[in-house]
C-alpha positions in Angstrom: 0.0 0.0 0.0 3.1 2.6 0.9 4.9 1.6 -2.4 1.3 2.5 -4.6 1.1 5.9 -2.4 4.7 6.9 -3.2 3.9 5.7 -6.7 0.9 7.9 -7.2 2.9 11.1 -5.5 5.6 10.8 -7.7 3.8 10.5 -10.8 1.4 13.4 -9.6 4.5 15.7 -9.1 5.7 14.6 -12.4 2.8 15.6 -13.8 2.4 19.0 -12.3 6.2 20.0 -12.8 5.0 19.8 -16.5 5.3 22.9 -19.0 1.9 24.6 -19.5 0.7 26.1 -22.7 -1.1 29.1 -23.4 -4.8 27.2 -24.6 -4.6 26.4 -28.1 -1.2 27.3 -28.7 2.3 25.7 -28.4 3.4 28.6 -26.6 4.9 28.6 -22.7 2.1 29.8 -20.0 3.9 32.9 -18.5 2.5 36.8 -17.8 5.0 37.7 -20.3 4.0 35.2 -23.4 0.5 35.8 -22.6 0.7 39.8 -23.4 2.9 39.4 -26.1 0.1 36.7 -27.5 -2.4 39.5 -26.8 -1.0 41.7 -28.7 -0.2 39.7 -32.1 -4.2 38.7 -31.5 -4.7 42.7 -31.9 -2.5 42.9 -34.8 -4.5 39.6 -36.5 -7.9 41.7 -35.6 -6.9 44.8 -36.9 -6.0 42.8 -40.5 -9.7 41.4 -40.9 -11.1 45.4 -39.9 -9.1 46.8 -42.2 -7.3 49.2 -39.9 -4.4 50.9 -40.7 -4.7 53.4 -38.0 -4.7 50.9 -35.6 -2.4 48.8 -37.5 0.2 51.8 -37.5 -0.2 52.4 -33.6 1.1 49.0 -33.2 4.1 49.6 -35.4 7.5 50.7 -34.0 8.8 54.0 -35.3 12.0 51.6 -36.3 9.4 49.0 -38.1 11.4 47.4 -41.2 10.8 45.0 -43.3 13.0 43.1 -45.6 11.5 41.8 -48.4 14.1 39.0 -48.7 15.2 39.7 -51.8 19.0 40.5 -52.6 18.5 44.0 -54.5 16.6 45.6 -51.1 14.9 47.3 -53.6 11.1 46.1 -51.9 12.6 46.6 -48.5 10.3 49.7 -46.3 10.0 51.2 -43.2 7.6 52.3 -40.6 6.6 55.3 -43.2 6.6 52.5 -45.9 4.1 50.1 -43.5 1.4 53.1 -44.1 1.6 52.9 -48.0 1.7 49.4 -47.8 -1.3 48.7 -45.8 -3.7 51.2 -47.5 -2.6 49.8 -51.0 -3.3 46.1 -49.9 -6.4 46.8 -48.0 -7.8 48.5 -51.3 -7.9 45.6 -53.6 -9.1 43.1 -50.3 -12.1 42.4 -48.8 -13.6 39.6 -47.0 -10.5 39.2 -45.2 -10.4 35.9 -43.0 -7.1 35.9 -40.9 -5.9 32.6 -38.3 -3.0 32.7 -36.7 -1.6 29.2 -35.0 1.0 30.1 -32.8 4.5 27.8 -32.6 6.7 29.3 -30.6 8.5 32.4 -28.4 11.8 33.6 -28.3 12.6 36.1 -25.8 16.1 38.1 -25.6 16.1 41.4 -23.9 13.0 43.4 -24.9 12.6 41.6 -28.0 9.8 38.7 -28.8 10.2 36.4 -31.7 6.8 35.2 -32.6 6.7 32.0 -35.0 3.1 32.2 -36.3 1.7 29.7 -39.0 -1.1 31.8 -40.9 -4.0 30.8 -42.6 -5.8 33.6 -44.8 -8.9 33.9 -46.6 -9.7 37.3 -48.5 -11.2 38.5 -52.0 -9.2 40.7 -54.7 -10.8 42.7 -57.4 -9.5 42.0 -60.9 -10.5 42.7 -64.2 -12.2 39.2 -64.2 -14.1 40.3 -60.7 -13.7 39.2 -57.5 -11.8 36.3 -56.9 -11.2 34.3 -53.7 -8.0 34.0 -53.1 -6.2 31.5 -49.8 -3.0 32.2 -48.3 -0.7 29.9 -45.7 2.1 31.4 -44.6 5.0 30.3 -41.8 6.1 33.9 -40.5 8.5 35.3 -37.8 7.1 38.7 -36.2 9.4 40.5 -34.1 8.2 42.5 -31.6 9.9 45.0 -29.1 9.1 45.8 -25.9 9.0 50.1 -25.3 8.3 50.1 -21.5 4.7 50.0 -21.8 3.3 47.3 -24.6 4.9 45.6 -27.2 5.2 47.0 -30.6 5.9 45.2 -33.9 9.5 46.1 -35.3 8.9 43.4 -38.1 6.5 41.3 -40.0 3.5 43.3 -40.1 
């Protein structure tokens, strides 16, 4: 009877030393991971509303984007982000945007999210609207400024 105790408290402390996830995610349960999750969940709602205002607000001043291509020539900035946004959001509608979340990285006051995105949205073209279905891996990179975290890449 002492041995099936000591077994059942053993595997019971194994169990509860045991990494907990943020629900529905594959990201670490801490304060930290949770606001930084709450803040790419803005970012994703601010995409399917269209909002560039808000989308701008949650932009670093230093936001850059590399369009990983050798020339640089498609590479912008935070005044770039603006342009980019408003010329998307034209042609889209409809737009339907999941985000499954992978991973964190912390170092400092940075956050490297790895996100897996679904999207759903409708273009005009000269044939009319067409549906059109995006999956995506991505890696946003956010920075903390001493109040709430702020995307420095992959808006």
């Amino acid at each position: 009877m002492r041995v099936a105790l000591m077994l059942v408290v053993v595997v019971c402390g194994a169990c509860a030393s045991g990494m907990r996830y943020i629900p529905g995610t594959k990201v670490e349960d801490t304060e930290d991971n949770r606001r930084i999750v709450a803040a790419v969940e803005e970012y994703r709602q601010a995409m399917e509303r269209h909002d560039t205002g808000a989308l701008l607000a949650m932009a670093s001043k230093s936001y850059w984007e590399d369009g990983g291509t050798p020339t640089g020539a498609d590479d912008y900035g935070y005044d770039g982000l603006r342009d980019v946004l408003n010329t998307r959001f034209q042609r889209a509608e409809g737009i339907r945007y999941n985000m499954r979340y992978m991973g964190i990285r912390r170092e400092r006051n940075r956050a490297y999210v790895e996100v897996l995105i679904e999207a759903n949205y409708t273009i005009s073209t000269a044939n009319g609207p067409q549906r059109q279905e995006l999956r995506d891996q991505n890696q946003l990179i956010l920075e903390f400024d001493g109040r709430r975290w702020l995307f420095v890449s992959g808006m």
